[in-house]
C-alpha positions in Angstrom: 21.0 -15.4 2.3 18.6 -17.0 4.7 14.7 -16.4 4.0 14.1 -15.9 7.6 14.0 -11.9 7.3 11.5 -12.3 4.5 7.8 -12.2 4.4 5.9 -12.7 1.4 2.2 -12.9 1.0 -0.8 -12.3 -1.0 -3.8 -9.6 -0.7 -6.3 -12.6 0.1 -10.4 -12.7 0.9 -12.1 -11.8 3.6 -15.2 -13.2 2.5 -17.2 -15.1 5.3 -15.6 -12.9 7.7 -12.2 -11.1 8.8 -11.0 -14.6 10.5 -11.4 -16.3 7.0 -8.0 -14.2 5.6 -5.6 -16.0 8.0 -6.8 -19.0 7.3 -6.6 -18.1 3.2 -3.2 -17.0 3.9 -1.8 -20.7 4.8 -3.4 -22.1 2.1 -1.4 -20.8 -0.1 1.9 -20.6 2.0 2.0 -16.9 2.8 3.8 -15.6 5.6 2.3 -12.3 5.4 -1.1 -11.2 4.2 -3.3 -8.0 3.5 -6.8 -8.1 3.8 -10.1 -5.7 3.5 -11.5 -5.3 6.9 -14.7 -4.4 5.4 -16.5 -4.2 2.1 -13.4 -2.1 -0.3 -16.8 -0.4 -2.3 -19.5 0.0 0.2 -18.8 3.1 2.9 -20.8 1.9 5.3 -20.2 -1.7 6.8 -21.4 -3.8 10.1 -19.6 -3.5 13.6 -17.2 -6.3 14.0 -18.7 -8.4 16.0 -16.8 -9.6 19.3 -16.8 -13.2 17.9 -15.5 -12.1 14.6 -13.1 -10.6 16.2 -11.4 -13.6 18.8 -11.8 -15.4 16.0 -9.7 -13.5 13.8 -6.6 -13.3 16.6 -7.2 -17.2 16.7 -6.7 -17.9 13.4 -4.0 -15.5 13.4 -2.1 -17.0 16.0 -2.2 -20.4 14.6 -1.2 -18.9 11.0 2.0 -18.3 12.9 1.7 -14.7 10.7 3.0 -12.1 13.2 0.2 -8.2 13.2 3.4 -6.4 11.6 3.3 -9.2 8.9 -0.6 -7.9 8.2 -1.4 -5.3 5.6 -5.0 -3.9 5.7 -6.1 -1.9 2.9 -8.9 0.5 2.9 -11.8 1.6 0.8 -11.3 2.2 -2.2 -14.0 4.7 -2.3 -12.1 7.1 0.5 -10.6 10.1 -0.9 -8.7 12.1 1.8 -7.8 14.7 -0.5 -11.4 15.5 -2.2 -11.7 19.3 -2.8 -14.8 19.5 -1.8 -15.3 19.7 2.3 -18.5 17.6 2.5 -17.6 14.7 0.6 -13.9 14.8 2.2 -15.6 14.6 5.6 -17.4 11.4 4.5 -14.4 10.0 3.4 -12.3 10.9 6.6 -14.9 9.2 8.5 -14.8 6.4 7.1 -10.8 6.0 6.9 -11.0 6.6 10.9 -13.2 3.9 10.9 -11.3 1.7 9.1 -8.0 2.6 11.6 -10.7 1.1 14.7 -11.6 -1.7 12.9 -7.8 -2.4 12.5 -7.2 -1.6 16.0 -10.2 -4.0 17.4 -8.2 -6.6 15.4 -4.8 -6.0 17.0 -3.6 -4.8 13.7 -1.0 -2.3 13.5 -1.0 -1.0 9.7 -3.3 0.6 7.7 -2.7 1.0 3.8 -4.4 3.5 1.7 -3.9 5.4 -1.5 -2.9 9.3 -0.7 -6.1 10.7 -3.0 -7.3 12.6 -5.9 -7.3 16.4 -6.9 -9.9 15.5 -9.2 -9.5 19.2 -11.1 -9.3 18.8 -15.1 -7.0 21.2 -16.6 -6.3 21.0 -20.3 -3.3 20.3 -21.6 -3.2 22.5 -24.2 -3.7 25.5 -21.6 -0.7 27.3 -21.7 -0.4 27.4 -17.8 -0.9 23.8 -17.6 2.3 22.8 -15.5 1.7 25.7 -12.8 -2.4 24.9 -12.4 -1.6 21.5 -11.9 1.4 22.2 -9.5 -1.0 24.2 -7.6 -3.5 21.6 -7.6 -1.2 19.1 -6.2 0.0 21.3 -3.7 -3.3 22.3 -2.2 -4.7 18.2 -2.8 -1.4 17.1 -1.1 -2.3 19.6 1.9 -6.2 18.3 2.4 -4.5 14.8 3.0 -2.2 15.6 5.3 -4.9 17.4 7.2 -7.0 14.5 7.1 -4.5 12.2 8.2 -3.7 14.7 11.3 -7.3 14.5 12.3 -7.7 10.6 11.9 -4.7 10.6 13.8 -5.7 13.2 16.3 -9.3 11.0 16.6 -7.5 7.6 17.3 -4.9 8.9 19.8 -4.8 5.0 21.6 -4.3 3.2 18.6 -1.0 2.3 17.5 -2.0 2.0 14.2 0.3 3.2 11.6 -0.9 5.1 8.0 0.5 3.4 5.3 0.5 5.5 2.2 0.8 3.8 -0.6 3.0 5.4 -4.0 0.8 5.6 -7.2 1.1 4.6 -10.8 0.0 8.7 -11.2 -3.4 7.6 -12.9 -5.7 10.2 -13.5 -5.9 13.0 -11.0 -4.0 10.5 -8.1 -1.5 11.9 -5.9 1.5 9.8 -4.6 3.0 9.4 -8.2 6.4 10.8 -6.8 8.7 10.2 -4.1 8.3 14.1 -3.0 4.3 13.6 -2.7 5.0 10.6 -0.6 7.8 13.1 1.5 5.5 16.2 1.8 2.5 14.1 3.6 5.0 12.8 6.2 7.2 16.1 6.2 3.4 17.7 7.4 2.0 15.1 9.8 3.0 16.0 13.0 3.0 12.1 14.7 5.7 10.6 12.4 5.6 7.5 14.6 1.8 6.9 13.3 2.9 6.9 9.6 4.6 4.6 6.7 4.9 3.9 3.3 4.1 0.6 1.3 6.2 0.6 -2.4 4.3 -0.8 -5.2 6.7 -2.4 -8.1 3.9 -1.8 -10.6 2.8 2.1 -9.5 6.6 2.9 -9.0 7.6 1.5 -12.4 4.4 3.0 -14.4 5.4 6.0 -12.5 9.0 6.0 -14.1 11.5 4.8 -11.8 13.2 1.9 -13.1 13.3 -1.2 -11.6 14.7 -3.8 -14.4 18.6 -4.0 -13.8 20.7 -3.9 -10.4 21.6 -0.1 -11.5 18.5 1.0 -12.2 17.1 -0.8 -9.1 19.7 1.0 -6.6 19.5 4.4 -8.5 15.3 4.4 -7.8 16.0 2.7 -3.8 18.8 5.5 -4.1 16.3 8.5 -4.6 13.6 6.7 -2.5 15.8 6.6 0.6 17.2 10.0 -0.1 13.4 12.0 -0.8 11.2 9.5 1.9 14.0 7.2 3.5 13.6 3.6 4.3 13.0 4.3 7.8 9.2 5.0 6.9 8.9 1.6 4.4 6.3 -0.7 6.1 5.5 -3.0 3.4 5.6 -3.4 -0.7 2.9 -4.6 -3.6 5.1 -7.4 -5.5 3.4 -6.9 -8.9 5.0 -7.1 -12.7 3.3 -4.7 -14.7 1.0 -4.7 -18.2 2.1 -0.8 -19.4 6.0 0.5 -20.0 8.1 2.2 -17.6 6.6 5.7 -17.2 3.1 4.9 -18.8 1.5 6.5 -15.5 -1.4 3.4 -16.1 -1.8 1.1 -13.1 -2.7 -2.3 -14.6 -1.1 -5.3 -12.7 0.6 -8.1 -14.6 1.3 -11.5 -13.2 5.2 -12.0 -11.7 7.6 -12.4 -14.5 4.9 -12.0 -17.4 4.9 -8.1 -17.9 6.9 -5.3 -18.4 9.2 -6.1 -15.2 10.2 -9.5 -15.8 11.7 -11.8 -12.5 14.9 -9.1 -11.7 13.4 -6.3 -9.8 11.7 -9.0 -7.3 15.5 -10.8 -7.2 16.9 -7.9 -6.1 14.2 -7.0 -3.5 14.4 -10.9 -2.0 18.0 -10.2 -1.6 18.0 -6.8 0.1 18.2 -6.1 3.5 16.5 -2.9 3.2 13.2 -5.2 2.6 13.7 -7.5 5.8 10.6 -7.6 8.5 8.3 -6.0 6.4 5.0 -7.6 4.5 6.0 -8.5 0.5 2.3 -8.7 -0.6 1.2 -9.7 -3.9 -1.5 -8.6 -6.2 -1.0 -10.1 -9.5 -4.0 -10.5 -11.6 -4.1 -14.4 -11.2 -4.7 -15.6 -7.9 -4.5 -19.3 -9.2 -0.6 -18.5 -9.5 0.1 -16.9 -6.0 1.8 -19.9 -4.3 3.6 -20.8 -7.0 4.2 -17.2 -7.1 5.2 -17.3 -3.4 7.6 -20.0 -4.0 9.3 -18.9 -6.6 10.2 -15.3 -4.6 11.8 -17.3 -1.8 13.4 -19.3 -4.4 15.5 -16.2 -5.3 16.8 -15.7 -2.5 20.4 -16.3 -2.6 20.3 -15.9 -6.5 
């Protein structure tokens, strides 16, 4: 199998400056990067200046990394799903925000955890399961509002929502293939939204990755719940906790939990063709050797 179809990267800085991250990209051979367009735990940031800006298509250009290949994240401070109205607002504002700064760089993704329900229900309360269903269900609705709205506030941008699944940490949303379907099931542009697979949050979340059968079953129940029609990009991560820990804690590639198989079997399936393969392994010294080795697989 040729490596032409894939495009592996790593989430690399921005500091300096958004034009710094293409550059940071070919230093370490990516072909595909993701980037914060701003500060990830500040919510307010300066204007992109015009110069920033050229400069940032520039570099891209001569990264020879194509816009689709590019992965923003967003804050992480943004919580489209907060329950209570004001503080949602805030955080809606700032994820539009985030989609124009994206669209001022000719960017056409934008990655971002679903958000929190934030309501703590004991687990000892004999009506545990229901509360929280009913918490999830109503948190799960105030995102898919929010993302109608952003959407609704950026009609000229082309820029795509990229939800990204969850390790299930806490009061996070996104844990599950069916939280992932129900936000696109409920935002009425389907052609403004995606879905980026992280190996670690999918794993921790209990799907297993670690043989070819468990791989297919999990890429099985993916396509069948969300389909691979919405898949815009993946996190290439091992993980530090067991299959189903629901802990999102980031090991570096063939070190944790995961070992090298799942990311074989990902460099050799079509299904991941033309689509960012960004790492985020807790050892940045490692990513192009990292890098190399994924394309090494290929054919394996």
């Amino acid at each position: 199998m040729s490596s032409a179809n894939k495009y592996v990267g790593a989430h690399v800085s921005a500091s300096g400056g958004v034009e710094n991250a293409p550059l940071n990209a070919q230093k370490i051979g990516a072909k595909a990067f993701a980037l914060f367009t701003k500060n990830q735990r500040q919510w307010k940031a300066k204007p992109l200046s015009a110069e920033s800006i050229e400069a940032f298509k520039k570099n891209l250009e001569a990264s020879g990394i194509a816009p689709r290949h590019v992965l923003p994240h967003d804050s992480y401070l943004i919580n489209l799903g907060h329950p209570e109205g004001e503080k949602r607002q805030k955080s809606l504002e700032s994820f539009i925000h985030e989609i124009e700064r994206c669209n001022q760089l000719g960017l056409e993704k934008l990655n971002f955890h679903p958000g929190s329900h934030l309501v703590k229900i004991p687990k000892r309360d004999p009506d545990y399961e229901a509360k929280l269903g009913a918490a999830e269900r109503e948190c799960l609705d105030r995102i898919a509002e929010s993302m109608n709205r952003a959407i609704e506030a950026t009609p000229d941008s082309r820029v795509k929502l990229v939800i990204e699944n969850t390790a299930g940490q806490g009061t996070n949303l996104g844990y599950r293939f069916e939280h992932l379907a129900h936000l696109i099931d409920r935002v009425e542009a389907k052609e403004r939204v995606g879905v980026c697979l992280d190996t670690c949050h999918t794993f921790t979340a209990g799907y297993d990755l670690r043989t070819p059968e468990a791989y297919e079953k999990t890429m099985q129940a993916f396509d069948e719940v969300v389909g691979f029609d919405y898949l815009e990009g993946m996190h290439i991560n091992d993980s530090k906790p067991p299959l189903g820990s629901r802990v999102d804690r980031h090991h570096s590639l063939g070190m944790g939990e995961l070992g090298w198989e799942p990311f074989r079997l990902i460099m050799n399936d079509s299904r991941m063709d033309d689509i960012p393969l960004i790492i985020e392994t807790i050892d940045e010294s490692l990513w192009p050797e990292e890098i190399r080795k994924l394309y090494e697989l290929i054919g394996a």
